[in-house]
N, C-alpha and C positions, 0 to 999 in steps of 0.2 A: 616531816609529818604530813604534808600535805599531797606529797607523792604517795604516801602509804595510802592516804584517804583515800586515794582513786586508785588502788589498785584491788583488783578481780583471782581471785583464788579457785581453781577447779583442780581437783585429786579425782584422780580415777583410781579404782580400787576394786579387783575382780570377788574378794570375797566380803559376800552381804553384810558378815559379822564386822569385819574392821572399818569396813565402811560407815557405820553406822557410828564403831569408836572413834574415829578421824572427826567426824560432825561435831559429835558430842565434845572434842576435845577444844574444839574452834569455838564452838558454842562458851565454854568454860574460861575459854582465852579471852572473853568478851568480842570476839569478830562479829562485826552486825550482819545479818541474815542473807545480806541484798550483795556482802560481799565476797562470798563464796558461793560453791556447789560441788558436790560429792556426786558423783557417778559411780554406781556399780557396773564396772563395763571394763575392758581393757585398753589398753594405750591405741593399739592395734584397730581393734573393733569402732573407739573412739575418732580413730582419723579417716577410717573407710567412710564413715557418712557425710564427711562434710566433700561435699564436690565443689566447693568453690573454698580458693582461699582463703581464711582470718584472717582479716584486721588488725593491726596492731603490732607492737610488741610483742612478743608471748618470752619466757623465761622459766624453759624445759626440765625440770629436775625427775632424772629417772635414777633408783635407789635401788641396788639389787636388782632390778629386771632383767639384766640381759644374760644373767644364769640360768633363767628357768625359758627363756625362747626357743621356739621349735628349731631344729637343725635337721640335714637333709645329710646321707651318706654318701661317699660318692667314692668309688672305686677307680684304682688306676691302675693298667695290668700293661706292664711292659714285652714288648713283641719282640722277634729274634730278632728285627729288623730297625731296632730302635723307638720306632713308635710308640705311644702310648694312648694305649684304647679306654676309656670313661665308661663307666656305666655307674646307674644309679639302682639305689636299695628301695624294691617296695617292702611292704609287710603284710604277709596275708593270713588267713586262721587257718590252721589244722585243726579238724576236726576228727575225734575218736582218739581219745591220748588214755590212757589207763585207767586217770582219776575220773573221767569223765567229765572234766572240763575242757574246753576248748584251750589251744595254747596257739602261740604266733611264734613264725619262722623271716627270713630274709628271703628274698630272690631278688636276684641283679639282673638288669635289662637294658641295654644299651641306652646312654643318655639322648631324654627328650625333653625334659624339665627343663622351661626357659628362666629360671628362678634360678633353679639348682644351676644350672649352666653359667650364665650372666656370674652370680656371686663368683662360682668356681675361675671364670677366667680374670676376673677383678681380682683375685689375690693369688693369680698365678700359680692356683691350686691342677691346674691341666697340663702340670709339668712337674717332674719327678722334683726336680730341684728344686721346686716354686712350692711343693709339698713339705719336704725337707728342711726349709725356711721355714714354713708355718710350723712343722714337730717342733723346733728347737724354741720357739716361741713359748710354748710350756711345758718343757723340761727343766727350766730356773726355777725353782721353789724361790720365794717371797724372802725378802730380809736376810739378802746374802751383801757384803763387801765386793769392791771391786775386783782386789787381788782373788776372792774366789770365785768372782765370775769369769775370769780371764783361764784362772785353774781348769774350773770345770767345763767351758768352751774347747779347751784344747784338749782335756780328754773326750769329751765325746766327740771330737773329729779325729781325734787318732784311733777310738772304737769303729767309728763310722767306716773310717777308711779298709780298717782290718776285715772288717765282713762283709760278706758278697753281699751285694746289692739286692734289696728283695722283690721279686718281680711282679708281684700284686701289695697295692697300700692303700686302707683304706680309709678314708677322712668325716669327719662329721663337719659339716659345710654351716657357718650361721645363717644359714639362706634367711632365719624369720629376723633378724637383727636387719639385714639388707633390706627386707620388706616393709620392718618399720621405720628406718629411716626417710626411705622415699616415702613412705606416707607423710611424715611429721614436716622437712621440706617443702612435700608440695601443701599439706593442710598450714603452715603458720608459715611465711617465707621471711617475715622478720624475727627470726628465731634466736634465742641462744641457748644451746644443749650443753645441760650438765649431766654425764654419766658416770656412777660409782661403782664400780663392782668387782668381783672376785679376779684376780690373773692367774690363778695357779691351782689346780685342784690335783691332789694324789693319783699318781698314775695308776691307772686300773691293766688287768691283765688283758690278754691278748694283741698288744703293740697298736693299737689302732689310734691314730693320730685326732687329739681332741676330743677322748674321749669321756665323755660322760659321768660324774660321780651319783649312783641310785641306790639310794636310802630308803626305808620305810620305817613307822615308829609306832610300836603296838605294847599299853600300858608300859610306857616312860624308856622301853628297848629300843634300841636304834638298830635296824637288819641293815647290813650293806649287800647287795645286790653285785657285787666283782663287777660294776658298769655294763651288767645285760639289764636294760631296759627293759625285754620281753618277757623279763622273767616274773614279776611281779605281778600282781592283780591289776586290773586298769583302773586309774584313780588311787592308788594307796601307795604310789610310791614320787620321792619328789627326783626327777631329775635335773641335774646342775650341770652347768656347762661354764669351764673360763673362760676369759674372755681377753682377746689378743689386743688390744689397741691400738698397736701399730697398722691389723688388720683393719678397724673398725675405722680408722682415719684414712683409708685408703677408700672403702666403701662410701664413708661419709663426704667424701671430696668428690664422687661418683655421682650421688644422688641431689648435689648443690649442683650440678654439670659444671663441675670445677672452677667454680667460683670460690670458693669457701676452702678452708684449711680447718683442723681441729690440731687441740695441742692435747696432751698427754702427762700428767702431773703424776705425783705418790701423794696419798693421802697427807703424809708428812708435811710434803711442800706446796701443798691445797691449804690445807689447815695457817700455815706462816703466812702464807699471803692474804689470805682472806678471814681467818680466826677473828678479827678487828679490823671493821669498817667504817669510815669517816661518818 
């Protein structure tokens, strides 16, 4: 009890509405006033301002967040010669579409993005094979047995095998995952991060590796968007991203300049180990 009594509670919470219910719930809980603080701000936004370390302890809990963080495309277009040339996706507006609204297209430009770059070589994403790894990463669907993951690993490399190789592949990069970790790192360096979230979301059409599930929800319908992001209005659609954690422990061993390991639990065996604490 007397550890509780000193300790300091801060949620960050980018929408004003649940921010407000998050206080209110604390408030309800009887937390006294002096021992927390509710920010409407993002985790992100949060760590850019402090330029000098915290203090302390800190004991990170992020819940669903790394579904909805920005991601960067990043294309890999195989040459006669073996090589493999990178380029990155901007997105820019077309103007003059029929309806008379503006609409958004792709165009790829030779990689300069030191963000995009950095993550991409961290997960070995600038290599056909090192991509390859990362697709098979979320092609498991969630809450299979071992004998059929061993099944369905050996068909898709006897698929894989059968068909020609495809000479352009294109990737959605966690570049904002990478960016807040090194934030979180350098802002709290006595840290411990807990991350919960989604590993598997329904493959969308056009083969593009990690990519995106884009929904929108108007009077209680749910639109799926087949993962074109562009296609939607800006602001009315959520997009979701899985999330690899074999990658993220890779980045996160990265961003501690390899000091640090992270481990990787199932919900299942999170819950047995810590459901009941001394």
């Amino acid at each position: 009890p007397d550890v509780a009594d000193r300790c300091k509670y801060l949620l960050l919470e980018v929408s004003p509405r649940l921010a407000e219910q998050q206080a209110a719930r604390l408030r309800e809980a009887g937390v006294p006033n002096h021992q927390f603080r509710v920010q409407c701000t993002s985790t992100a936004n949060w760590a850019e301002k402090h330029h000098k370390p915290l203090s302390g302890p800190w004991f990170v809990l992020a819940l669903e967040l790394l579904d909805n963080l920005p991601h960067d495309k990043l294309r890999a277009q195989l040459s006669d010669d073996g090589t493999v040339g990178l380029l990155e996706a901007h997105v820019e507006r077309v103007q003059g579409s029929r309806d008379g609204d503006d609409s958004w297209r792709e165009v790829f430009q030779p990689l300069q993005d030191q963000t995009l770059s950095t993550a991409g070589t961290l997960l070995a994403l600038d290599q056909l094979n090192g991509i390859e790894q990362f697709e098979r990463a979320f092609l498991r669907p969630p809450h299979r047995n071992g004998l059929l993951d061993v099944v369905h690993d050996f068909l898709h490399g006897i698929a894989s095998a059968a068909m020609p190789s495809k000479r352009t592949k294109d990737v959605f990069v966690p570049t904002g995952c990478w960016l807040l970790l090194q934030q979180l790192c350098s802002t709290c360096p006595e840290h411990q991060l807990t991350f919960a979230d989604f590993t598997w979301m329904p493959p969308q059409p056009g083969g593009q590796v990690n990519s995106p599930v884009v929904q929108s929800q108007h009077e209680g319908i749910t639109h799926d968007w087949q993962g074109n992001y562009l296609a939607p209005p800006i602001g009315e659609a959520d997009v979701m991203f899985a999330t690899d954690f074999g990658s993220l422990g890779v980045m996160y061993h990265a961003a501690t300049g390899g000091k640090r390991s992270g481990r990787t639990v199932s919900t299942t065996e999170f819950m047995q180990e810590f459901a009941e604490l001394p």
